[in-house]
N, C-alpha and C positions, 0 to 999 in steps of 0.2 A: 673531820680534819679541818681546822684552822681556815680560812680564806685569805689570803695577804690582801691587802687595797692595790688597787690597781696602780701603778707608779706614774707619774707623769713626767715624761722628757722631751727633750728638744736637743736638735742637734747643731754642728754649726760645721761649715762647708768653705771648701779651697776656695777660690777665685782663680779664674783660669791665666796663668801665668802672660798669655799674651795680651791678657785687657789691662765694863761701866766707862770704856773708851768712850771717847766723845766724835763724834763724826764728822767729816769733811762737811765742810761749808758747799753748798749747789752754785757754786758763784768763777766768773774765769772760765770757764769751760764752753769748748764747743758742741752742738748741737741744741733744742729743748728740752725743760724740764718734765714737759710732757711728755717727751718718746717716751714711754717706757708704757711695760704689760706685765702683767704676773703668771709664774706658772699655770696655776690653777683658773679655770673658770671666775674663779670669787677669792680673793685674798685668803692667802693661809701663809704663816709665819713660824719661825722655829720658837719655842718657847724660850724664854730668857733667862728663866732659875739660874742656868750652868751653862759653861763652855759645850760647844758641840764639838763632842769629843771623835775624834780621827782616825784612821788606820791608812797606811800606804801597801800597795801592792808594788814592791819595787822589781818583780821578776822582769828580767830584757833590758829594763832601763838605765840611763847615765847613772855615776852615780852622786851627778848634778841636779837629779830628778826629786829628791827630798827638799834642796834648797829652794827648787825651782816654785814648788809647791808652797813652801813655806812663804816666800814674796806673797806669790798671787793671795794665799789667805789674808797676809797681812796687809794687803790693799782694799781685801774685801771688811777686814776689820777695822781701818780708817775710814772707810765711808759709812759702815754702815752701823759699828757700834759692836755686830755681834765677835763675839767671841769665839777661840778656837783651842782644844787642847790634843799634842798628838797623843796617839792613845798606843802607837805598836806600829811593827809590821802587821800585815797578814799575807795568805796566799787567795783570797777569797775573792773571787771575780763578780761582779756585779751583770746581773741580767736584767734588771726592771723586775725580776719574778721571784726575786728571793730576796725574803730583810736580809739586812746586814749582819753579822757576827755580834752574840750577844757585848754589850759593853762601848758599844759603838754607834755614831751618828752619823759616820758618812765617812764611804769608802772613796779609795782617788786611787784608778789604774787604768793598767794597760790592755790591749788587746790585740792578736795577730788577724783577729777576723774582719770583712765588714761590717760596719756599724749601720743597723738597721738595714740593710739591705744598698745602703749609698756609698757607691766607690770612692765621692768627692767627699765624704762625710769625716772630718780632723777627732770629732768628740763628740760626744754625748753628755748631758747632766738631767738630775732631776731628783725628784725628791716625791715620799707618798703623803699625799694630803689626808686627812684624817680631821676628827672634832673629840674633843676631849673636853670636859664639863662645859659644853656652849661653845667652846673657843676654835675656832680654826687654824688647826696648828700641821706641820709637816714632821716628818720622821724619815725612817731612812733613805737618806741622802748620800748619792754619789755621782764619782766624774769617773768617766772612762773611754779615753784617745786611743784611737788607733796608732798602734805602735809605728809602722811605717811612714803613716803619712808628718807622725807628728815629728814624728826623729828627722823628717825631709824640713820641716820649719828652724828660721832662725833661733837659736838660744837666749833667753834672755828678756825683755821687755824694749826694744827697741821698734825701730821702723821694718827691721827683717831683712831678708835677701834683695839686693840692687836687684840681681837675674835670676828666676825661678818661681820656686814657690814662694805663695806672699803670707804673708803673716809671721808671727815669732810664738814660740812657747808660753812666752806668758802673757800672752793673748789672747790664744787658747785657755790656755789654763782659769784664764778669768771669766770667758766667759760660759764655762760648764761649770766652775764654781758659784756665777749670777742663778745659772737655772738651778742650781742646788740649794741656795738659799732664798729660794722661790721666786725670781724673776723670767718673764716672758724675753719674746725679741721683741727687737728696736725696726723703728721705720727707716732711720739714717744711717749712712755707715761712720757719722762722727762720733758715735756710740759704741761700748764694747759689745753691748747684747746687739749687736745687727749680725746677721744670720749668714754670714762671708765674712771673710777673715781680707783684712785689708794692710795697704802695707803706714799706715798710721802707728806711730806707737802707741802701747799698748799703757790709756788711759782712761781713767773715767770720762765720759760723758756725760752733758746736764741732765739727759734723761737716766741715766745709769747713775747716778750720782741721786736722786730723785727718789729714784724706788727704792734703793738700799737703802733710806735713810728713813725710811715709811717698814719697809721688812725690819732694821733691828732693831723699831721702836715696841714691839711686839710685848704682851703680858708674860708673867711669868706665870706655866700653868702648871700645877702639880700632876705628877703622874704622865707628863706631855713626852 
């Protein structure tokens, strides 16, 4: 029997209420160029041949939740070059232990459960590293929020709730789509990969802006 590689993710957490595109320039932006880390121990990157192609799990959610998706990608494909093609629904839930659905690069859902065992925990992303003729490359790749806590977050890409929960959807969304295009966390919270959801809107940082643009520079690898 097969052995999957073992997937690596990161999750990203509340804040407790009472406290051949061409890429974005690193420039204007708050926080450093340096915040930023990479999934993996050692750089691994999505191969560049093709769009990494997509599927949504839209069971429970708005049916705002495709548009929603479709932003945060397209922020991720201004800063960092890579590419994105949707590819379907599915009903296919993502667990870190099973590839994705043949035809497919990365799932984006939902869940009723905790995530990794953390009640504060909004999502999860990540992606499996892997080596393919020399090259270190990732494969499948997914985001999957908790359905509750994320449906408690503001809609949209703004600053979020005045009173409540902090954060918004698609700042969420962006940043378990960073870990799935192989990005680490951030040391600051003027970054989207910082590991707390703040009530900032939901924009690149120079560090986050930095690494993406280092990820979609990545070879094109056959067979990746």
């Amino acid at each position: 029997m097969r052995r999957f590689p073992a997937v690596l993710l990161l999750t990203l957490a509340l804040c407790a209420p009472a406290t051949a595109h061409a890429a974005s320039p690193v420039t204007a932006r708050p926080g450093a160029a340096s915040d930023h880390a990479w999934l993996a121990p050692r750089l691994h990157r999505w191969s560049t041949c093709h769009p990494i192609r997509y599927r949504l799990n839209t069971s429970g959610m708005p049916r705002r939740w495709r548009h929603e998706v479709r932003r945060a990608l397209h922020r991720v494909t201004t800063a960092s070059g890579l590419r994105f093609r949707y590819a379907g629904r599915t009903s296919f839930v993502p667990d870190g232990r099973r590839p994705d659905p043949r035809g497919t690069d990365l799932v984006v859902a939902a869940t009723d459960h905790t995530i990794e065992g953390d009640a504060t925990a909004v999502g999860e992303g990540g992606a499996v590293p892997t080596t393919v003729r020399h090259h270190r490359v990732l494969r499948s790749g997914f985001v999957l929020v908790q359905h509750s806590l994320f449906a408690g977050l503001a809609a949209g890409f703004g600053r979020g709730h005045r009173i409540g929960e902090i954060g918004s959807q698609g700042r969420a969304l962006m940043h378990e789509l960073g870990h799935a295009v192989g990005l680490g966390h951030a040391q600051h919270p003027a970054e989207i990969m910082y590991p707390v959801l703040t009530r900032k809107p939901a924009r690149w940082g120079a560090g986050d802006l930095a690494g993406l643009r280092v990820l979609g520079s990545g070879p094109c690898v056959r067979g990746a």
